[in-house]
C-alpha positions as CSV (number, residue, x, y, z in Angstrom):
1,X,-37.6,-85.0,-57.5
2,X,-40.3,-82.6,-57.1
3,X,-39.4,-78.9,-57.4
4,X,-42.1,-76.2,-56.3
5,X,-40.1,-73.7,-59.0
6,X,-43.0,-70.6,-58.6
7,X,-42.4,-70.5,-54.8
8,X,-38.6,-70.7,-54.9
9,X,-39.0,-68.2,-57.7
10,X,-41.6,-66.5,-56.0
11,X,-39.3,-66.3,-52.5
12,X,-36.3,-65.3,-54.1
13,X,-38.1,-62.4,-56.0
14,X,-39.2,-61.6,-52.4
15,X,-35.7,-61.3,-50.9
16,X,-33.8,-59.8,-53.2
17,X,-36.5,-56.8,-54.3
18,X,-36.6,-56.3,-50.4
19,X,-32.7,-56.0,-50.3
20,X,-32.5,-53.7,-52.8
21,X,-33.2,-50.8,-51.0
22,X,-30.5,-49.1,-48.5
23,X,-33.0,-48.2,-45.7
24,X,-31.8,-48.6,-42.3
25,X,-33.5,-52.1,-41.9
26,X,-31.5,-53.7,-44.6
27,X,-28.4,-53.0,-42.3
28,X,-26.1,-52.4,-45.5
29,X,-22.7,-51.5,-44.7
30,X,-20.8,-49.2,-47.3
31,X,-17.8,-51.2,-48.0
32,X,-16.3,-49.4,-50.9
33,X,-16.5,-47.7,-54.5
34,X,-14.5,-49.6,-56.8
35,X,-14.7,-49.3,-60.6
36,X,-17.8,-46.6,-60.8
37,X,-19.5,-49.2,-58.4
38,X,-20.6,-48.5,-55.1
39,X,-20.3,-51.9,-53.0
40,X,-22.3,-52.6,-49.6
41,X,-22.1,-55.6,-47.9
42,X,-24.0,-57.2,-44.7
43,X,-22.9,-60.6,-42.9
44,X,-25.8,-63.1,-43.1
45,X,-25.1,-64.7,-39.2
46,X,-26.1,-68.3,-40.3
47,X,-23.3,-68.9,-42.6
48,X,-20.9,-65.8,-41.7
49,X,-20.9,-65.0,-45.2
50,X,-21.5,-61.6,-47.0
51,X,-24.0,-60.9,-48.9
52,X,-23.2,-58.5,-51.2
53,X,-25.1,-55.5,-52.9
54,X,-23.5,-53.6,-55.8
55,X,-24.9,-50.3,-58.0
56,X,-23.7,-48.5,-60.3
57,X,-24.8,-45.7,-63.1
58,X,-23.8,-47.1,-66.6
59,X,-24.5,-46.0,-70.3
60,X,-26.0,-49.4,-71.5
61,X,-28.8,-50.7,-73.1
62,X,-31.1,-52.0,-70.1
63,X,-33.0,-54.4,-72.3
64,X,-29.3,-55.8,-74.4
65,X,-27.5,-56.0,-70.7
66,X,-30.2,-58.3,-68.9
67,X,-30.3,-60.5,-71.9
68,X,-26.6,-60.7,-71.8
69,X,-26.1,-61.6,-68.0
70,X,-29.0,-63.5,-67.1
71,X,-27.8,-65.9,-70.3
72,X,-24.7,-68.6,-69.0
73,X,-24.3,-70.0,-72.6
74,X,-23.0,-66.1,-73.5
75,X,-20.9,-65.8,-70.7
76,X,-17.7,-67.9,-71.7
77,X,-17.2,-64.9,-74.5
78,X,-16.8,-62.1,-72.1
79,X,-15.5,-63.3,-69.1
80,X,-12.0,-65.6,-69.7
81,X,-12.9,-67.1,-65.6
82,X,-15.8,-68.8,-67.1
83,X,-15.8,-72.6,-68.5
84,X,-19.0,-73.6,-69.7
85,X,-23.0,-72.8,-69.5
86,X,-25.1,-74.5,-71.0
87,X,-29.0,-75.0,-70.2
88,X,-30.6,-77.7,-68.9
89,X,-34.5,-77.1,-69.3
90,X,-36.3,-74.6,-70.5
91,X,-39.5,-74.1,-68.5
92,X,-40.7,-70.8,-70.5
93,X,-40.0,-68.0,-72.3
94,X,-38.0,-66.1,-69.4
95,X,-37.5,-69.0,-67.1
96,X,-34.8,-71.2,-67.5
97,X,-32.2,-73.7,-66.0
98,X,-28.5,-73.6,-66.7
99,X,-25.7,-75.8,-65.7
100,X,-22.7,-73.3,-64.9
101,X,-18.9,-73.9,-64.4
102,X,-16.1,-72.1,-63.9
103,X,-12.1,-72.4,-64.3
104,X,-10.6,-72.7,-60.8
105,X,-8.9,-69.8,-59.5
106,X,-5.7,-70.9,-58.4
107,X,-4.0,-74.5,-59.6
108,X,-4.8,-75.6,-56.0
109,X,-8.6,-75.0,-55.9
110,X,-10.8,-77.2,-57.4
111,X,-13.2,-75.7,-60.3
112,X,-17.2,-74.9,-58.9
113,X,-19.6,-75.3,-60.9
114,X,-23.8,-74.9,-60.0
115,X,-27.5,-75.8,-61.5
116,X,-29.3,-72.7,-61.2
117,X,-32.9,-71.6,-62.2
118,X,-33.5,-68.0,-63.3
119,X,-36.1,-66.1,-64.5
120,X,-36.3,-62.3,-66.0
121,X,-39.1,-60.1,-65.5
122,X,-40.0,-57.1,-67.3
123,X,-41.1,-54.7,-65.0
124,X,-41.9,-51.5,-67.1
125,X,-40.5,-49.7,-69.9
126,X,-36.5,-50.0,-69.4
127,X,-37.3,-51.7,-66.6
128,X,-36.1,-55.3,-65.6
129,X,-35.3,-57.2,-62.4
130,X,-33.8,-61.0,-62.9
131,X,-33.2,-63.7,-60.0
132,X,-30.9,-66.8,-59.6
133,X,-31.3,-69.3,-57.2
134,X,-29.5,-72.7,-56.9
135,X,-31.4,-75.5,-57.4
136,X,-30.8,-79.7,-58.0
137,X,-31.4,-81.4,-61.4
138,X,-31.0,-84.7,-62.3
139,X,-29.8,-83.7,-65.5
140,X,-26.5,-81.8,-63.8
141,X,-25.2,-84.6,-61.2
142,X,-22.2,-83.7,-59.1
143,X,-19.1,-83.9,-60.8
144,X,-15.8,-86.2,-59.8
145,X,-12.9,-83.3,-59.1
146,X,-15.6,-80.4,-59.2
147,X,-17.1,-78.4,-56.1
148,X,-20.8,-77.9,-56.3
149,X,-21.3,-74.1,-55.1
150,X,-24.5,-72.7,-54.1
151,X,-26.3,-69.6,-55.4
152,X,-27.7,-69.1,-52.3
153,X,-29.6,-66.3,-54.3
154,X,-29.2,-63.6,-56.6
155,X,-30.2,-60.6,-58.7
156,X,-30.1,-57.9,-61.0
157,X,-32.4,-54.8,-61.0
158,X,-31.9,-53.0,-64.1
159,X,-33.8,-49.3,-64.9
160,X,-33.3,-47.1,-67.6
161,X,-33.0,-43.3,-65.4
162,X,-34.2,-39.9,-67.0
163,X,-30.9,-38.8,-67.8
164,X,-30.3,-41.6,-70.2
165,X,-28.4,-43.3,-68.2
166,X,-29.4,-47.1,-67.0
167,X,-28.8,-47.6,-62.9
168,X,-27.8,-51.5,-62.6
169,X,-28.1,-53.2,-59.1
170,X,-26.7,-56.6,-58.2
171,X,-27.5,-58.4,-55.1
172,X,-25.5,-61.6,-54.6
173,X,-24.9,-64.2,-51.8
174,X,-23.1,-67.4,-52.5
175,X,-21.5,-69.8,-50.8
176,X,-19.0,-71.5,-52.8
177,X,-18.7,-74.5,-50.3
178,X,-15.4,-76.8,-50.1
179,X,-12.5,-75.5,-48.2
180,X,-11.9,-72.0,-49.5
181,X,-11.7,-69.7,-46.4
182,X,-14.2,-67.1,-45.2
183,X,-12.2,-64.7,-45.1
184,X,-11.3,-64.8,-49.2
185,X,-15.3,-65.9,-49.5
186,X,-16.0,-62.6,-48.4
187,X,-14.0,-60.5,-50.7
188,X,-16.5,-61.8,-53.8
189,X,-17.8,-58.3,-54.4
190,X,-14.8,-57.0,-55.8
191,X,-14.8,-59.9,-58.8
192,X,-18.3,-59.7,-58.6
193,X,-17.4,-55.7,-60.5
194,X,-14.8,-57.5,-62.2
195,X,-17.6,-59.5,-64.2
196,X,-20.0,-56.5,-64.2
197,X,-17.3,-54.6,-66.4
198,X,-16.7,-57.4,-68.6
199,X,-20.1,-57.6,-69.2
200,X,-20.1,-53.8,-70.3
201,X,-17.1,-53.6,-72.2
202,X,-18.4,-56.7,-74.3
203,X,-21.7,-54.9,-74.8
204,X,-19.4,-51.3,-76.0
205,X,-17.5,-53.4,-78.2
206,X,-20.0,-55.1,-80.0
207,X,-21.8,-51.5,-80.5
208,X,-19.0,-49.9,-82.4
């Protein structure tokens, strides 16, 4: 199984740095403010899913929240929706590969778990920008009684601001695949928050 990783890398960093901004051709759609996060959305037509795009002004440590998020074997201790992470391959310093699962939602659902590759990069002082993208590993086959989802693709642009305060945005677009309905596919953004403020109260408790 040969993997180009630095294109998909390489295109992923294209498309998620070029939907960062809300210019008129990105055709974001303000959806709500929940939380201290502004949400906008747009439907990608070949899947009718959203793809979501979330910001928000926190008082974090740009550098100590990157490291936290972009790492699935920390996740399981802020967020009680997450099962295991674990990673598969190490290809550098900031590029790596994690096997991800999560606890199902409801009894009914089955569990989803992915293989993703992600990869930080420090931009400037304060300054970071990480990506996700779903990928297939031989060392994380499917699983009997667990739905493969896809990280279609995903990111984080993180910059410390003048005022002290650190802007975060997330882009996200995943399909979570099986039989979950695209209607409750396409509220994701709001749990999407959910596990951005998990993120930061874990961060404000372990700085007290």
């Amino acid at each position: 199984m040969n993997i180009n990783y630095e294109q998909l890398l390489e295109e992923t960093k294209s498309k998620v740095l070029g939907l960062s901004e809300l210019t008129p051709e990105n055709q974001w759609v303000q959806d709500s403010v929940k939380d201290g996060c502004t949400i906008h959305t747009k439907l990608n037509p070949q899947n009718e899913l959203k793809i979501n795009r979330i910001e928000a002004q926190v008082d974090v440590d740009p550098e100590a929240f990157i490291s936290l998020v972009t790492n699935m074997t920390k996740k399981k201790e802020y967020d009680s929706n997450f099962e295991e992470g674990r990673v598969i391959e190490q290809l550098d310093q900031n590029t790596t590969i994690y096997y991800a699962r999560g606890k199902p939602p409801v009894f009914i659902v089955d569990a989803r778990d992915f293989c993703v590759i992600t990869r930080v990069y420090k931009l400037g002082d304060g300054h970071y920008l990480a990506i996700t993208k779903s990928i297939e590993h031989p060392q994380a086959p499917l699983v009997k009684g667990i739905q493969r989802a896809e990280m279609i693709f995903a990111g984080w642009i993180v910059k410390k601001l003048p005022n002290g305060k650190t802007n975060i945005i997330m882009i996200g677009h995943m399909n979570p695949k099986g039989d979950i309905p695209k209607a409750i596919v396409n509220q994701g953004a709001k749990f999407q928050v959910e596990g951005l403020n998990k993120a930061l109260n874990y961060l404000n408790k372990k700085k007290q």
